[in-house]
C-alpha positions as CSV (number, residue, x, y, z in Angstrom):
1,X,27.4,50.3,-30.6
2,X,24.6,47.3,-30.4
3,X,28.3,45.0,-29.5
4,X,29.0,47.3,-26.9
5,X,25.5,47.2,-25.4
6,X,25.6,43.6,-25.5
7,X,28.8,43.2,-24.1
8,X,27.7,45.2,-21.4
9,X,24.1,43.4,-20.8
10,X,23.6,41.5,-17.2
11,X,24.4,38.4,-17.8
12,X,21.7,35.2,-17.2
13,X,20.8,34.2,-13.8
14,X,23.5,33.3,-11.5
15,X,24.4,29.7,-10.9
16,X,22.5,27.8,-7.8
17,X,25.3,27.9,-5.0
18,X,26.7,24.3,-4.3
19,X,26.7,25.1,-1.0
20,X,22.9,25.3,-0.5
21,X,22.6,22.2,-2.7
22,X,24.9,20.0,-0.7
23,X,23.0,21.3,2.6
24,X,19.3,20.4,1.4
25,X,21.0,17.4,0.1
26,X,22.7,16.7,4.0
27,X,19.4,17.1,5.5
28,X,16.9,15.4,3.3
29,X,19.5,12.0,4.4
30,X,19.3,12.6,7.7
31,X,15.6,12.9,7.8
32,X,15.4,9.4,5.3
33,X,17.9,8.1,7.4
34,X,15.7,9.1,10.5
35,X,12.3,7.5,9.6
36,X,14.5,4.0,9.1
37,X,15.9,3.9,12.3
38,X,12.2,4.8,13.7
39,X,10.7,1.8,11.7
40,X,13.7,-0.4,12.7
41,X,13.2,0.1,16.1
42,X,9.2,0.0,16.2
43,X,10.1,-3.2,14.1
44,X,12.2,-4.4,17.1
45,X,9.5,-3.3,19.8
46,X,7.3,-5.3,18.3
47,X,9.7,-8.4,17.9
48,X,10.0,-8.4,21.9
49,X,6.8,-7.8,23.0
50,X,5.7,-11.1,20.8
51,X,8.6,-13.2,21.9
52,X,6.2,-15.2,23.8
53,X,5.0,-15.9,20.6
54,X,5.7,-20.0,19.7
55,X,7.8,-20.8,16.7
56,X,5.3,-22.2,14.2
57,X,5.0,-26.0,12.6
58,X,7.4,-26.8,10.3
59,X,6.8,-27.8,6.8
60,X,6.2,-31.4,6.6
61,X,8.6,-33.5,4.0
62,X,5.6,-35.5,2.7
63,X,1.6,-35.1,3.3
64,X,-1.3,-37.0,1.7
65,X,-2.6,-35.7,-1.8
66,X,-3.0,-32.1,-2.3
67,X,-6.8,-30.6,-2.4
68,X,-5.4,-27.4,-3.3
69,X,-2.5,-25.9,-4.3
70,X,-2.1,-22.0,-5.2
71,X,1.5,-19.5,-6.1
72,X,1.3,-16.1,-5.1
73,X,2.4,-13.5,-2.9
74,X,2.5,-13.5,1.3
75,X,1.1,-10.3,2.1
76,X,1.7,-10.3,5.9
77,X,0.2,-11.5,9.3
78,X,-1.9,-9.4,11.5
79,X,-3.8,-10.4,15.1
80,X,-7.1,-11.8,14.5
81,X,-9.6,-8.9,13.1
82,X,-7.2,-5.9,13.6
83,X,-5.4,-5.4,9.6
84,X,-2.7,-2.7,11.4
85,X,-1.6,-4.9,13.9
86,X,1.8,-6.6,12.1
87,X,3.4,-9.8,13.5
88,X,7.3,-9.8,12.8
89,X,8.3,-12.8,15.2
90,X,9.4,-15.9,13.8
91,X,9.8,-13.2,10.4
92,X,5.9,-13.4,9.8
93,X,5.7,-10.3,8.7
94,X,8.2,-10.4,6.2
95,X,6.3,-10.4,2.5
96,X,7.8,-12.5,-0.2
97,X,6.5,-15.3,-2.7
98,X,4.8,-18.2,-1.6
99,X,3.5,-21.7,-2.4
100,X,0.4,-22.4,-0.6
101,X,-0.5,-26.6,-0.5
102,X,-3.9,-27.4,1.6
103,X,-4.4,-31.0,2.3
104,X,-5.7,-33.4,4.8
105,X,-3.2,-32.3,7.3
106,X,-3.6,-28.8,7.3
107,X,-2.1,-26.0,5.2
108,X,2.1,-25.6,4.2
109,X,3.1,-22.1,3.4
110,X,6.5,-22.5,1.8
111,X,8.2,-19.0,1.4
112,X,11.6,-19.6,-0.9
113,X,13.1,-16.7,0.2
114,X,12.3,-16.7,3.8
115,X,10.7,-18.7,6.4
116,X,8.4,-20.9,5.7
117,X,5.8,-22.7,8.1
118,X,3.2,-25.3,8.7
119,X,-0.7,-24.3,10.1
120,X,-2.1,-28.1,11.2
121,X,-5.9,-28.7,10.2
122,X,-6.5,-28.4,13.8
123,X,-5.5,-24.8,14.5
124,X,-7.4,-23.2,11.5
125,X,-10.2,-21.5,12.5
126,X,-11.7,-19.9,8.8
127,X,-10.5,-18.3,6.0
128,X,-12.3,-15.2,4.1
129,X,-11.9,-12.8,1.3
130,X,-10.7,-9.1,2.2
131,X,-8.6,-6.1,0.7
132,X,-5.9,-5.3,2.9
133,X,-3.6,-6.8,5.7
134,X,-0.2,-5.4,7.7
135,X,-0.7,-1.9,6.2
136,X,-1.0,-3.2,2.4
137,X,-4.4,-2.9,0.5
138,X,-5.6,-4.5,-2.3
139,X,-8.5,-4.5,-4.7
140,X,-11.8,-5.4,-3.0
141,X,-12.0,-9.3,-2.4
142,X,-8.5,-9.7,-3.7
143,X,-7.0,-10.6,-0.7
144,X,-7.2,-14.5,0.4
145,X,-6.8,-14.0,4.8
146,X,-6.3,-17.7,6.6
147,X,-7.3,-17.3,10.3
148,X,-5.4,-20.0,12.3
149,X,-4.1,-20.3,15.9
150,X,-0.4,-20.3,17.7
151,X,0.1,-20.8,20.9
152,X,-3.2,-19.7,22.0
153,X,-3.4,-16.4,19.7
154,X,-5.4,-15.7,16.8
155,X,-3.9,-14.8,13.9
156,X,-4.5,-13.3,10.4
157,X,-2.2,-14.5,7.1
158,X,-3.0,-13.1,4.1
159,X,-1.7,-14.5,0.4
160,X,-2.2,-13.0,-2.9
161,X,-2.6,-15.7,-5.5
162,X,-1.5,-15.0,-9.0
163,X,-4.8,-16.1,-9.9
164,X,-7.3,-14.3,-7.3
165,X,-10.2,-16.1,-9.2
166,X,-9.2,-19.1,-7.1
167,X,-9.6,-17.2,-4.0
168,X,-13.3,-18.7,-3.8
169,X,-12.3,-22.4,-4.1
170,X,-9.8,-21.9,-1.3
171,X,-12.6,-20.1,1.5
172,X,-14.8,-23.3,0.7
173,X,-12.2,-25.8,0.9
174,X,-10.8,-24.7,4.1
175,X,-14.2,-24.1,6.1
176,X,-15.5,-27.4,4.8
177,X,-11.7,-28.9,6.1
178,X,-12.7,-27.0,9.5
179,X,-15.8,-28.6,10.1
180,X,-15.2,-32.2,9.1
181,X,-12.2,-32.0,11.3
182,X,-15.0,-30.6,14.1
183,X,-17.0,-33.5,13.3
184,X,-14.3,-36.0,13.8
185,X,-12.6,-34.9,16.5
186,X,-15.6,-33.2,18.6
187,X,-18.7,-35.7,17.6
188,X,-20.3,-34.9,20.7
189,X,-20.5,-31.0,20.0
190,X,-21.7,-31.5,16.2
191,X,-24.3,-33.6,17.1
192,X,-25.3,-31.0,19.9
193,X,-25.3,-28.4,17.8
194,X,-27.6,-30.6,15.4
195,X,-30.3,-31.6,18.0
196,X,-30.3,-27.5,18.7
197,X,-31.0,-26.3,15.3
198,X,-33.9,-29.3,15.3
199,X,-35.6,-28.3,17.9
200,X,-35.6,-24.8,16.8
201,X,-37.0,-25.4,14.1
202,X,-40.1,-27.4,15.9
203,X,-40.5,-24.5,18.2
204,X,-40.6,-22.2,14.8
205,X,-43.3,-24.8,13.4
206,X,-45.7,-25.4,16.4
């Protein structure tokens, strides 16, 4: 009798169809497949409206003795001051490793795996810590962001050294690069600039 009963007992629940699994399968594809063609052609939209944008410096075969030299990560560049704004021409915005040399001349950013460029002494404009550029964020202060000019626009590039301790030493080197370049090129505006902050400072003490 208890055989019988069991032989006759529901079996366990039935199988998933394989129909329903290849359709949620289908469509969770097509959605994947949909958000890459969106960011592909944002990507694109973005690559024409900066056409305008000049090709940056090359890297030069031989400068004069390093004053710093850091390996790391390129995280991206932005605009000047706005972290969201992404620039893809000239493949920018592409992250990868990097080799970072600052010297006399200016700074070479040498990307093995993509394109690397050149930012002459004369077109940086400062250099900062922060903790997030092109959509990426990182721990507070662990970002090294070089603010330089091309062709007239301001922009952000942001590298992740495998050593972020050595973030510091590179935000003094290059704003002390900055202004002796200033000094040498612009004498007349330093020493302006001098004779202001004196007389200030007479006006403060009379």
């Amino acid at each position: 009798m208890r055989l019988t009963m069991m032989a006759e007992a529901p079996h366990s629940a039935p199988v998933t169809h394989v129909g329903d699994l290849i359709g949620w399968t289908i469509g969770i594809l097509l959605v994947i497949a949909l958000v890459y063609w969106l960011m592909r052609q944002g990507w694109q939209w973005r690559r024409t409206v900066q056409s305008g944008l000049p090709v940056p410096g090359a890297v030069p075969s031989r400068t004069t003795e390093p004053v710093l030299e850091l390996e790391g990560r390129y995280a991206g560049t932005t605009t000047a001051g706005n972290w969201l704004d992404r620039v893809v021409a000239h493949r920018l915005g592409e992250r990868s490793l990097v080799e970072l040399t600052l010297s006399a001349e200016g700074l070479k950013v040498v990307r093995p795996a993509s394109q690397s460029f050149f930012i002459p002494v004369g077109d940086l404009r400062g250099a900062r810590l922060d903790k997030g550029i092109a959509g990426k964020v990182f721990p507070e202060g662990g970002l090294l962001v070089v603010t330089w000019e091309l062709g007239g626009k301001q922009l952000d590039s942001g590298f992740r050294g495998d050593h972020s301790a050595e973030h510091d030493n590179w935000v003094t080197a290059i704003e002390v690069m900055i202004r002796a370049h200033d000094k040498v090129t612009h004498p007349n505006d330093v020493n302006k600039s001098a004779e202001l902050d004196v007389n200030d400072k007479n006006v403060e003490g009379a």
